[in-house]
Structures are given as C-alpha cells and as structure tokens.
C-alpha positions in Angstrom: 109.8 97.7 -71.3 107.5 95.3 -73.0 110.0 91.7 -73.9 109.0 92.6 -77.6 111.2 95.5 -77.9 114.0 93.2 -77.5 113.5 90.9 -80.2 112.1 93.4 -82.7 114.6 93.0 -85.6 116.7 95.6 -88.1 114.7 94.7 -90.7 111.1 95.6 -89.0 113.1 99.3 -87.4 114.4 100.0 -91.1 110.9 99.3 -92.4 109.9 102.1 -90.1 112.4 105.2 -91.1 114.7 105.3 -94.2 117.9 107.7 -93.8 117.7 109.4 -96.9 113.8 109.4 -97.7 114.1 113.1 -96.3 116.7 114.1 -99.1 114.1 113.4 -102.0 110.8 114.8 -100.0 112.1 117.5 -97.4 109.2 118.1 -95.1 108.0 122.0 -95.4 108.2 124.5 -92.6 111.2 122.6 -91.0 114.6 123.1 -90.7 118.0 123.9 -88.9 118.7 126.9 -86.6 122.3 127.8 -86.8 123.5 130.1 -83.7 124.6 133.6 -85.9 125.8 135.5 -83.0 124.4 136.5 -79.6 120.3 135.7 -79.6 120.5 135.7 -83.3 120.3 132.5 -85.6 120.3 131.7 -89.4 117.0 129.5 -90.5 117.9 126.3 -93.3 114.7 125.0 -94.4 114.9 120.6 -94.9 114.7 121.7 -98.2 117.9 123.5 -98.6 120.0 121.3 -96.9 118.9 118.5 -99.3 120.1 120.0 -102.0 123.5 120.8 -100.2 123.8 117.5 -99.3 122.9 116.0 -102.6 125.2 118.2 -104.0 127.7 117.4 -101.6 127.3 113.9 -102.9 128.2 114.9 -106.4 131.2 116.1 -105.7 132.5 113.2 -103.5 131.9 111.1 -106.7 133.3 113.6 -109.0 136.6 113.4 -107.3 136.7 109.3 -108.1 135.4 108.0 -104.3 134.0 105.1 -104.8 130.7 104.2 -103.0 131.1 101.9 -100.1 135.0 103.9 -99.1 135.0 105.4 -95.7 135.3 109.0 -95.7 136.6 111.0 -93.1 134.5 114.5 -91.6 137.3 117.1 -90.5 133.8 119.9 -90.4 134.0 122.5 -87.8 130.5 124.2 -88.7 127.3 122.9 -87.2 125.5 123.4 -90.8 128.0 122.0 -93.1 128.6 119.2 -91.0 125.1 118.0 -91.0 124.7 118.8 -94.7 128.5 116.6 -95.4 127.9 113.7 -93.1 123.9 113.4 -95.4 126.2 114.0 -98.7 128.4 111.0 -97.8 125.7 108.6 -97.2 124.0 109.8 -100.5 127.3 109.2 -102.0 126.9 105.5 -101.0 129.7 105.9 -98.1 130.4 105.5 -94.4 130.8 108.8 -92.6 133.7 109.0 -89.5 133.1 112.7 -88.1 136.4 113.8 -86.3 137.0 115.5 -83.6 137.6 119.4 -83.9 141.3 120.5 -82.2 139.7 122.4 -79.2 139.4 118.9 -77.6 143.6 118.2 -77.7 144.8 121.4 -76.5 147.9 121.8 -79.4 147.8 121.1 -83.0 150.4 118.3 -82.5 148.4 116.2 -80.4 145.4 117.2 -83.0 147.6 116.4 -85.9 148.7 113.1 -84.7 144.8 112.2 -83.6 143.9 113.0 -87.5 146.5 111.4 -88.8 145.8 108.3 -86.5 142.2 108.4 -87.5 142.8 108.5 -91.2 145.5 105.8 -91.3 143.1 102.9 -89.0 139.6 104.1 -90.8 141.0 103.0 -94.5 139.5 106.1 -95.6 139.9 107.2 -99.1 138.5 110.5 -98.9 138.4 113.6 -96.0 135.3 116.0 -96.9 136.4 119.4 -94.9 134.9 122.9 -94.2 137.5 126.4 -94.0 137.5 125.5 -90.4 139.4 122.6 -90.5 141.4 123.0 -93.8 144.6 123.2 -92.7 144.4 120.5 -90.5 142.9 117.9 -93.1 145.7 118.7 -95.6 148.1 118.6 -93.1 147.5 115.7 -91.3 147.0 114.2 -94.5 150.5 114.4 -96.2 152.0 113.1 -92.6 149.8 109.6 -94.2 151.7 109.7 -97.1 149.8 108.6 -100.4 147.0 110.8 -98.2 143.3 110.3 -99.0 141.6 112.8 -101.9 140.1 116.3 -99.9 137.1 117.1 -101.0 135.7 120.9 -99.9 132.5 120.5 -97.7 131.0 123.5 -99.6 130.5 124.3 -103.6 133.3 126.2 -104.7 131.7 127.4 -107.8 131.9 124.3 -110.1 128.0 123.5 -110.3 128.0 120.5 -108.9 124.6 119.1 -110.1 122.0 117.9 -107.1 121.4 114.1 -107.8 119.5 111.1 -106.5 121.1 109.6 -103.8 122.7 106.1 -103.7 121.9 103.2 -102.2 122.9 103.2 -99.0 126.5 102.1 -97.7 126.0 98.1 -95.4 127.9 100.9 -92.6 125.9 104.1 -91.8 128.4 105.3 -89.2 131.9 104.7 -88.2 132.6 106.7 -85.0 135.8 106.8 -83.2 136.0 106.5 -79.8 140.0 106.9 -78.3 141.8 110.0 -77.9 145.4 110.9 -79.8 148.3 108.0 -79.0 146.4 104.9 -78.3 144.6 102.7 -80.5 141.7 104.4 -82.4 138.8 102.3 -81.7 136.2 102.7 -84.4 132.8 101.4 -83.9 130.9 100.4 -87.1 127.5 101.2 -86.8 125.8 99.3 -89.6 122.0 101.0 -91.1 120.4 98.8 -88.9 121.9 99.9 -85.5 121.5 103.3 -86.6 117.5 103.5 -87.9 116.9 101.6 -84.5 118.5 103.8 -82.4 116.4 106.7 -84.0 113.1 104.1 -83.8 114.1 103.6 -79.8 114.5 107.4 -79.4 111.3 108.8 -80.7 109.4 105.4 -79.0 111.0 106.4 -75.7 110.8 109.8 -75.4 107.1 109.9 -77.0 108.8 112.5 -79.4 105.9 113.8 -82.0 106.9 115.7 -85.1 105.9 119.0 -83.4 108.8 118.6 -80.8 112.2 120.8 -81.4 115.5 119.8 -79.8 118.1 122.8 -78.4 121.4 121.2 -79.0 124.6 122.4 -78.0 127.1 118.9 -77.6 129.5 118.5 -80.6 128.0 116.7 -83.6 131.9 115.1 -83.7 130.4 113.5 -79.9 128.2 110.5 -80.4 124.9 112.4 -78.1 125.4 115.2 -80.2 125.6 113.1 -83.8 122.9 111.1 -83.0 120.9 113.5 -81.8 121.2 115.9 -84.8 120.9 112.6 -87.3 117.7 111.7 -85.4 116.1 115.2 -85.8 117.1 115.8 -89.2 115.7 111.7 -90.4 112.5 112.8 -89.0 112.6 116.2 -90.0 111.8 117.9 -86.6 113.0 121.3 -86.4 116.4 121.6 -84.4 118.7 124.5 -83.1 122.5 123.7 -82.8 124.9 126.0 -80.9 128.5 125.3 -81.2 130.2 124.2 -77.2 131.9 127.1 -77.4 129.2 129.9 -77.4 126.9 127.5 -75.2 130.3 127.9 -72.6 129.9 131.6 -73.3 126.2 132.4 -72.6 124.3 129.2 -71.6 121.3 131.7 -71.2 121.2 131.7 -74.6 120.0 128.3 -74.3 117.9 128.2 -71.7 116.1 131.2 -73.6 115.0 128.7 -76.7 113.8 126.3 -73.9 111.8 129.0 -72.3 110.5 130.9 -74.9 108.4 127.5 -76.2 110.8 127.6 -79.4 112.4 124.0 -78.2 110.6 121.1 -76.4 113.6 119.0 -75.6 117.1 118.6 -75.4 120.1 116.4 -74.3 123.3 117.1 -72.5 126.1 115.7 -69.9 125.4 116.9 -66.3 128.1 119.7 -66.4 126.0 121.4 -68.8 123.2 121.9 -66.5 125.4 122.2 -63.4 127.3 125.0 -65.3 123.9 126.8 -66.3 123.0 127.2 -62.6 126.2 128.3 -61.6 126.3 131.1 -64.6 122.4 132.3 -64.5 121.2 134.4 -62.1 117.2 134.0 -61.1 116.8 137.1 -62.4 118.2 136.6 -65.6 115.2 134.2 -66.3 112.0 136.8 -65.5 109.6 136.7 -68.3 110.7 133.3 -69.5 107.9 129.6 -69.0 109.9 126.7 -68.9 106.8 124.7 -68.5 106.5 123.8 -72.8 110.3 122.1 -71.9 109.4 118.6 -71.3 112.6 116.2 -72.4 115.8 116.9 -71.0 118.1 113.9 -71.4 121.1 113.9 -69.0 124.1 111.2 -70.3 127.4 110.8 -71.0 128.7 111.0 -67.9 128.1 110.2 -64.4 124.9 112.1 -63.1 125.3 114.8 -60.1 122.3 115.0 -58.2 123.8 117.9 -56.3 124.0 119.6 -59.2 121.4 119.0 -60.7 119.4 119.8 -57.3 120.6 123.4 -57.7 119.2 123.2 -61.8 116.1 122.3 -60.4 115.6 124.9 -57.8 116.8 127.6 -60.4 113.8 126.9 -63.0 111.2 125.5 -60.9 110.0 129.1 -60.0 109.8 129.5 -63.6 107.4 126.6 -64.9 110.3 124.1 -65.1 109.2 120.6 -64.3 112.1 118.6 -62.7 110.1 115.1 -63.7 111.3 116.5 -67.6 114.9 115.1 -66.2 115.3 112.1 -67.8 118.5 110.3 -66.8 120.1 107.6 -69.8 122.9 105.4 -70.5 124.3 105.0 -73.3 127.2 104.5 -75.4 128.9 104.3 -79.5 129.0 100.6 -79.0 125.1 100.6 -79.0 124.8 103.5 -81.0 123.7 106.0 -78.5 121.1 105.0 -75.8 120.8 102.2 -73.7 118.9 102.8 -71.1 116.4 105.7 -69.8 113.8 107.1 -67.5 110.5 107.8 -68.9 109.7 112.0 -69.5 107.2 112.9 -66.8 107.9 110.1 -64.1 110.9 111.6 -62.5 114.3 110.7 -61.9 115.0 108.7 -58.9 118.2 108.8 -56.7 119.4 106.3 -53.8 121.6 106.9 -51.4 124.5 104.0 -50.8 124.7 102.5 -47.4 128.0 101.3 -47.7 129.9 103.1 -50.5 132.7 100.9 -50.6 131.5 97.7 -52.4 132.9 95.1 -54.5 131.9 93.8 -57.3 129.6 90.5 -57.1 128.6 91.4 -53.8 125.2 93.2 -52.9 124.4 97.1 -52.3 122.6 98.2 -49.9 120.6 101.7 -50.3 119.5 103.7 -47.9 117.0 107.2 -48.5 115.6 108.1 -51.9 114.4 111.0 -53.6 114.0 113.0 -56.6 116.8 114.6 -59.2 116.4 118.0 -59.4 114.1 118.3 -56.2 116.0 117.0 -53.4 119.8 118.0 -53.3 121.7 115.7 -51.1 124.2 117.4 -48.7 125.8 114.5 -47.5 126.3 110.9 -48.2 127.1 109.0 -51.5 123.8 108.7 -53.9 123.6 107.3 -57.2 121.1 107.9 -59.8 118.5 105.9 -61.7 119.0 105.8 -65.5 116.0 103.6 -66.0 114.6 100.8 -67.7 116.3 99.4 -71.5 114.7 101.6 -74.3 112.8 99.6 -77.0 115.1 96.9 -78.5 117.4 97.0 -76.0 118.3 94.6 -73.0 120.6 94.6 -69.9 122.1 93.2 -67.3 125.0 92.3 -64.6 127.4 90.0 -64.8 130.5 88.9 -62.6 133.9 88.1 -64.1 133.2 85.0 -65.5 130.2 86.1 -67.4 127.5 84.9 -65.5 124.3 87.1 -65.0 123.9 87.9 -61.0 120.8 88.7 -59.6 119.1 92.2 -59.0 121.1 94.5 -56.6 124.4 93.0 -56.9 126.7 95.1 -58.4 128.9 93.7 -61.5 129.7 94.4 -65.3 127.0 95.7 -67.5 126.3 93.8 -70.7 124.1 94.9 -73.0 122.7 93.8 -76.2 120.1 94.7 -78.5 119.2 95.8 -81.9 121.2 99.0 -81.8 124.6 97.5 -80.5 127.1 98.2 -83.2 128.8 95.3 -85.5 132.6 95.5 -83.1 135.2 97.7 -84.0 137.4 98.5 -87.2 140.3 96.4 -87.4 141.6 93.6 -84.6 140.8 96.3 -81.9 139.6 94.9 -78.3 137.5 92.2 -80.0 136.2 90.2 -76.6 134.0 92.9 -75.6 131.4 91.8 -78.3 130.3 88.5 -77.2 127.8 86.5 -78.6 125.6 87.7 -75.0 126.0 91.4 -75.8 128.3 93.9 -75.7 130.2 94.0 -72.1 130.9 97.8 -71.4 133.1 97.8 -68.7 131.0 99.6 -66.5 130.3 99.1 -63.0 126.5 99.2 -62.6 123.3 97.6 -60.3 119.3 97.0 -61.2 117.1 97.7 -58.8 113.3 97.1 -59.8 114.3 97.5 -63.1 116.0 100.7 -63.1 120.1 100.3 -63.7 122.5 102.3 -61.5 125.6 103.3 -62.8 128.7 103.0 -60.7 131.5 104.0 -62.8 134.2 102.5 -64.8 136.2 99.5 -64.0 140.2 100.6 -64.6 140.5 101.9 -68.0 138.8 105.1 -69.1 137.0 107.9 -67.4 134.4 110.1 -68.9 135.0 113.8 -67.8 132.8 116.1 -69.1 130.9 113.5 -71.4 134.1 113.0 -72.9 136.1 109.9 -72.8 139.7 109.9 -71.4 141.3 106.6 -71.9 144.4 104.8 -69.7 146.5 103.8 -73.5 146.6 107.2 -74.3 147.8 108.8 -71.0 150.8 105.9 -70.8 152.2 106.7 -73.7 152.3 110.5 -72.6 153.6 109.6 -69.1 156.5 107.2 -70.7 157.4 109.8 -73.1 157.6 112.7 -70.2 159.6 110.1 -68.0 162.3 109.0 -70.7 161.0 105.2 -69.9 159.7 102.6 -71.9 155.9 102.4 -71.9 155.8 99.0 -70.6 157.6 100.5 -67.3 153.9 102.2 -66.9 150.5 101.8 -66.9 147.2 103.8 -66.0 144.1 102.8 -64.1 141.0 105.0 -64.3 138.2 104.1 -63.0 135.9 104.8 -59.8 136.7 104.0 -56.5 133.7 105.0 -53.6 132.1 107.0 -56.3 135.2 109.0 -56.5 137.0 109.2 -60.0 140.5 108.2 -59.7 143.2 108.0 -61.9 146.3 105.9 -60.0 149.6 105.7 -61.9 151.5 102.4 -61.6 155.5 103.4 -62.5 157.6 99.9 -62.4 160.7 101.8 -61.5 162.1 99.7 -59.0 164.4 101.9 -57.0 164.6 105.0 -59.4 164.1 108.2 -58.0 161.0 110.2 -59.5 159.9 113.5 -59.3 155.7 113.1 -59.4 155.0 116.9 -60.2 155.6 116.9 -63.6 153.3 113.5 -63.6 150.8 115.1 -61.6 150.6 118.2 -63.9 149.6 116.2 -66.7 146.8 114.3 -65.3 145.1 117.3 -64.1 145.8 118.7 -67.4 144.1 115.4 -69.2 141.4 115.1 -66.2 139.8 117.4 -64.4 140.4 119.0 -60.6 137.4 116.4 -59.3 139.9 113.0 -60.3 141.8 112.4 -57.5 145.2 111.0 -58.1 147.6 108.8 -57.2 151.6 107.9 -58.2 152.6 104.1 -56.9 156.7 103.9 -57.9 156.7 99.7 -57.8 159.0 97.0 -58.4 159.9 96.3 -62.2 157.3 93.2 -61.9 154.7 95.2 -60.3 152.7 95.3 -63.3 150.8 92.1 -63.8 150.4 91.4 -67.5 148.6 88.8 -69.9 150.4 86.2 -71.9 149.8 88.9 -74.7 151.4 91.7 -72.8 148.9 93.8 -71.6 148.2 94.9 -68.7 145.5 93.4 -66.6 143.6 96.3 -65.6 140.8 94.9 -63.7 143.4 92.8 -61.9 145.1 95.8 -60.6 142.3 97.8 -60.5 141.0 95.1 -57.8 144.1 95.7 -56.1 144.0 99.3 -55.8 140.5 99.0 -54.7 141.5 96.5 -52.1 145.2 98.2 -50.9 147.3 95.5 -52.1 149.4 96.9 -54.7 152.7 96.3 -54.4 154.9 99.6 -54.3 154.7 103.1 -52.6 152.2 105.6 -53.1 154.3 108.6 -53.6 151.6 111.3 -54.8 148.0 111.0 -54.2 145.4 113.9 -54.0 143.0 111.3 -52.8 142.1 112.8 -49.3 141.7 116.4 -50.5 139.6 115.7 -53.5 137.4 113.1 -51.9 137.5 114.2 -48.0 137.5 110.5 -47.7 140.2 107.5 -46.3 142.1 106.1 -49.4 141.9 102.4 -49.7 145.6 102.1 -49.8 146.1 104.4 -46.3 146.6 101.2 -43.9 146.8 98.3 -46.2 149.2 99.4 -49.2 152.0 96.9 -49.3 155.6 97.2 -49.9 157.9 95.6 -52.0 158.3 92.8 -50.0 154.9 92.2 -49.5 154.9 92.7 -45.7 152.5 96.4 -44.6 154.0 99.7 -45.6 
C-alpha cells in the first residue's frame, strides 16, 4: 500500500463519512434484509430504520441518560440491534453490544458475563429487545443500584423522532473476554471507527451498488463492523442470524448466487461448513460469478477447507481469486491487513514447521486458496498487505522490528487502532509503536503470515477463548486456589493447543474431569495437555501473574518442569509432541 495511507489522519477519514449523516438523509431504494423464515426475508428501507433509531434515541433521553454514558446492547434481533446501537449514538452515547447466551452454554455463565460487563463498562443504561429481557433485568439487579432498561422497541408511548446529537468522543466500546476473567473493553473513538469504514470500502473497491450477505453476530466485531459499514454508506445488506445460517447455509449461498449480494465476510468454518452441508446439486441454476468479495478472518485460514469451497462453486461461475484472506482485530477496529479482490490468495507451505520465534522460516511450494488443496504438509496463508492507514510489522521480545521472513510478534498501528482498553486492563500492549497483538506472524514480500497465538487465547470458530477465563473454571472444578493453575493457549507446529499447568506438587489428580471441560470450552481440533508440577512450577512476575510467553517458550521447547499426565497431542495432530523426549521432571534431570 501506497506510505500515504499510513499517515492519513482521523480528521481527513472523518471528513470523508459522518456516522449519522445517513439518519437525517436515508438514501432511497436501500435498506436491510431480515431473514423471515426459510428463503423468505422482511425489506427495511434506510428510511425506516432512521426513524427507529431516532426514536430509539428519544427514549434513551427520556429515561434521564445522559449523553456521553455508556450504554449497554443486550439485542438478540438482527433489526433492532442495528436500529438500537444508531439510537445510542444519536442519543450522544457509546454503544457496548453484548453477547447473546448461545455463546456460554448456561444462563449462569451468561448471567455472570452480563453482570461482568455492566459492572467494568460504567454503563448507566442497558437498551434490550424481548429476546434478551430477562437476562438484562436479571443480570442487572445481581449489580445492585443496576443501570435504567430501556426497551429497544416503542412500546406505545410516541416517542417523537428527533435530530440526533452530537456525537459521543467514543463510537464503540466492544468487549473482548469471555465470562470470569477480566472484561477487556476496547474504546473505539469516531475516529478509529470512520477509518475503519474509509479502509474498508478503499480496499475492497466497494461501490455503492455492492450488497453484503452477512451471517456473523453483530455482538462479534466482523459482524458489527461490517453491518455499521453498510448501513454508514447505505449499501443494501442481508443479515441472517448464526443460527439459521448453521441450519441451511444454502440459504446463503443462494443470495450470493442469485446476483442479490456481491460480497460477504466470514471465519473459515463458515465456508468449510458450506461444502461439507451442500451437495453440487443443490447449486444447479445458481451463477456465482456476480460474487466478487468474500473476506475470510477471524480465525486461522484452512486452505484444505477452503480447497474443497473452491472446487464446490467453481463449476458454478465462482471465482476463487474473490477469496480475500484479512487480519484483523477490536484493538484496530476490525481490519488490519488484506489481499486485494481479484488477485488471489496465496498459500506457502512450511519447510520446517517447528520454528521459533526470531529465527527465519523457510517455505517451500505455493499455490492458490481455493484452487490447490494441500494433502499433506503444514501451509500457511497469505492475509496480505496493511489496508489504507494501517501499518505492520515483526518484532522480537524486546521490541525491536526483525527483518522480512523472521517470524516474531506482530505490532500494528495505524489510524484505526483503538484508544487502549476500559479501565487499568493489560495496558502495555498499546505502546507508543503500535498495538502489539500477541500474535505469531511473518512478511514475506509484503504479504503477513499468520502463525497463531503466543500462550494466552485461542480463536475457535472466530471466537475468542481466553487462558484467565478457563483458570478460574479449572480452580473452581479442582477445589484449588487459582494461583495453583494456569492455562496456555496458543499454537504449537500450527497445531492449537491448550496445555494445563496444575502446581500440585504430589497430589493425586484425576485429568478427565479437566479434560472434559477443555473440549467443552475448545473444540475437538485443540489438542491438550495436563502437566501436574511442583508448587513453584509456575513462573510468575513481581505482580503475580503468570508469565505466559515464558512458559509458553517452555512448552514449545520440552522444558517444563512436571509430568505430562493427559495429552491428546499425538491423536489430534498425528505429530511428535515437543515434550515426548525432552519434558523434564521435578528435579530437573529427563523424565
């Protein structure tokens, strides 16, 4: 990308796109399509949902909010949740979406999430749909002197449509953690947000005649940003809730091949799970050749899987160079990085899979995602150059930028990374150089490679599973303090793994019940492993928390100190685990 887009500032994106011009001059002939059933969906002209939202607004203020309060989203439908999150920011206020309770398997763990969320955000109102009532009013009384609810949709009492506000100094405040460890909120100021949308439409080449098929939460920051970005713009969208895309992902695949959407974005298990659920057959009659976007993100890219997408729809005027490949993240808004539509996705294949970080990688064949579907080997994926205002690179553990091809941290920065996190919540990560993600990752001419994480959080199926939260589950099922455990999740020879460290000394433990709740937090492709270890076998800072990457290093490297008493590492990966001849014992001598 031209060095420009890097130094183009907030102030010359905002001049571009306003967030709320839309609500006063809704653009004709555009609008939502809500999914209504099976191949049926509900049309809500731009116009209409200004008014909602406007309305929306009126009765935030009515009930005493103050603009410039945080308010919480706890909105199950796809419509009102669009329509609520545009009503707070008319209101003058920062939108949080939450989560919806499908993601935490039992209302307690929802309840306690919400509750979490609504004590760190400093909110001082929850907007909520019929969905999600229950669980707003609940979760709020656990708070105490809760926050004011305010209904999503007009009950009746003629809430008057008004001018919008000025807008709020923080657009967006999107949570990232799961239910027991520390929320961590990213503030998203205006700025980051208009940019993000500028980046978007300058990246993809999006004109106002292209349509987006969405099916990705709007709670999740792909699927937020990418309804926000549509509905700024006013390009026609259709949103599907997770659950009916699970259900029939024909159903989408039909909008993109009857020429009713040009684009759309989605982790790789989306497209992976289409191939495996549509039969050729199934597709007769439909041209995929209108589809030219399809953004794949949010997770680590499967070019096996996405080989079998490819052969699928290629026989029906898909184009596999319409695979674009990104990274991204909430910390920078959304997108980071990503391939050009048109020019194809590139894959490598690794030499040497087991590499360390500061050291080179060596590649060996290339090809093609979506055309070429590697039966062997370990490959990696391109997700291309930095979208406009964006920069990256590598660094080692001291911060210092390594060349191209070594692997190390990546650090971005930009005009779209976010202004930290709420509260005193892992401050070091935004330096004055950029954000540093904590991902593994490589450039090669240009294009970034990403590895995986380094020790503490996992992203399984573009949803982010983090070590804090699992520990305190573990301790809890254990009877133990949590200090006697810590998680590591990261990716070891491309592998996912999730490696429990218990500092039990000689304590007998039974690792089933353990196990079970991993694979009930994960998913069967994480392999696992259960180290019992000596009451010091967790190295901590002078702060007392653990030092992931430290022990990460030394699971990577077989030089923890304990026994591995559980691992599913060899049936998950078909591969040697690194601890299988070098793991040490207690004493420090071989195991």
């Amino acid at each position: 990308m031209p060095d420009h887009y890097v130094e183009m500032s907030e102030q010359e994106m905002s001049d571009q796109i306003s967030l709320n011009h839309w609500l006063t001059a809704p653009r004709p002939g555009h609008g939502l399509h809500i999914a209504a059933g099976p191949g049926e969906w509900s049309y809500h002209p731009y116009a209409e949902l200004a008014t909602e939202s406007l309305r929306t607004a009126q009765r935030i203020l009515a009930a005493g909010v103050r603009p410039g309060s945080v308010i919480v989203l706890a909105v199950g439908d796809p419509l009102q949740f669009t329509t609520a999150f545009f009503g707070v920011l008319a209101a003058g206020c920062t939108p949080s979406p939450l989560a919806t309770p499908a993601t935490f398997g039992n209302d307690e763990r929802y309840l306690e999430h919400a509750a979490n969320i609504i004590c760190v955000s400093g909110c001082t109102a929850i907007v909520f749909d019929d969905l999600l009532a229950r669980y707003a009013r609940e979760a709020s009384e656990r708070v105490g002197s809760g926050p004011v609810l305010v209904s999503s949709q007009d009950s009746g009492s003629g809430a008057e449509a008004t001018a919008p506000l000025p807008l709020p100094d923080l657009a967006l405040l999107q949570y990232t953690s799961g239910s027991s460890g520390a929320p961590k909120g990213v503030r998203v100021s205006v700025g980051n947000l208009v940019s993000t949308i500028a980046a978007q439409r300058d990246w993809l080449g999006l004109t106002p005649d292209d349509v987006f098929a969405q099916w990705v939460p709007l709670y999740h920051d792909m699927g937020l940003i990418t309804m926000v970005h549509n509905v700024v713009l006013q390009n026609s969208l259709y949103l599907m809730a997770p659950q009916d895309f699970l259900r029939d992902p024909l159903s989408w695949l039909r909008l993109l091949g009857r020429g009713l959407a040009t684009a759309t974005s989605a982790p790789s298990f989306g497209y992976a799970y289409a191939a495996k659920r549509v039969r050729p057959e199934q597709l007769e009659g439909l041209d995929f050749s209108r589809w030219r976007v399809a953004i794949l993100g949010a997770e680590r890219i499967d070019p096996t899987g996405m080989g079998r997408f490819g052969r699928l729809l290629s026989p029906f005027g898909f184009d596999p160079s319409a695979l674009v490949a990104a990274y991204g993240m909430a910390e920078a808004t959304l997108a980071v990085t990503g391939v050009t539509p048109g020019t194809g996705t590139v894959i490598r294949e690794v030499d040497s899979p087991v590499i360390a970080e500061g050291t080179p990688v060596k590649f060996g064949d290339a090809g093609v995602l979506g055309v070429d579907q590697p039966a062997t080997g370990t490959w990696l994926t391109g997700c291309g150059a930095a979208v406009p205002g964006m920069s990256v690179d590598i660094i080692d553990e001291q911060g210092a930028e390594l060349a191209e091809g070594y692997l190390g941290q990546i650090r971005v920065r930009g005009t779209a990374v976010a202004q930290g996190y709420q509260g005193d919540v892992a401050p070091g990560r935004f330096t004055a150089k950029g954000y540093e993600t904590g991902d593994a990752g490589i450039i090669v001419d240009g294009t970034l490679f990403v590895v995986g994480r380094i020790g503490d959080s996992l992203k399984i199926r573009g949803a982010a599973v983090h070590a804090e939260d699992l520990e305190l589950e573990i301790a809890t099922e254990l009877g133990v303090t949590p200090n006697r455990v810590v998680v590591l999740l990261g990716t070891a020879d491309l592998v996912d793994l999730a490696v429990v460290i218990l500092a039990c000394g000689d304590r007998e433990i039974d690792p089933r019940p353990i196990a079970t709740l991993l694979r009930s937090r994960t998913a069967e492709s994480v392999a696992l492993a259960i180290v019992r270890g000596a009451p010091d076998a967790i190295e901590r800072t002078s702060s007392g928390k653990p030092r992931r990457r430290v022990l990460w290093r030394s699971v990577l490297a077989g030089e923890l100190r304990g026994e591995v008493v559980h691992s599913t590492w060899g049936e998950v990966s078909g591969k040697p685990a690194p601890w299988d001849s070098e793991m040490r014992s207690e004493d420090g001598g071989p195991r």
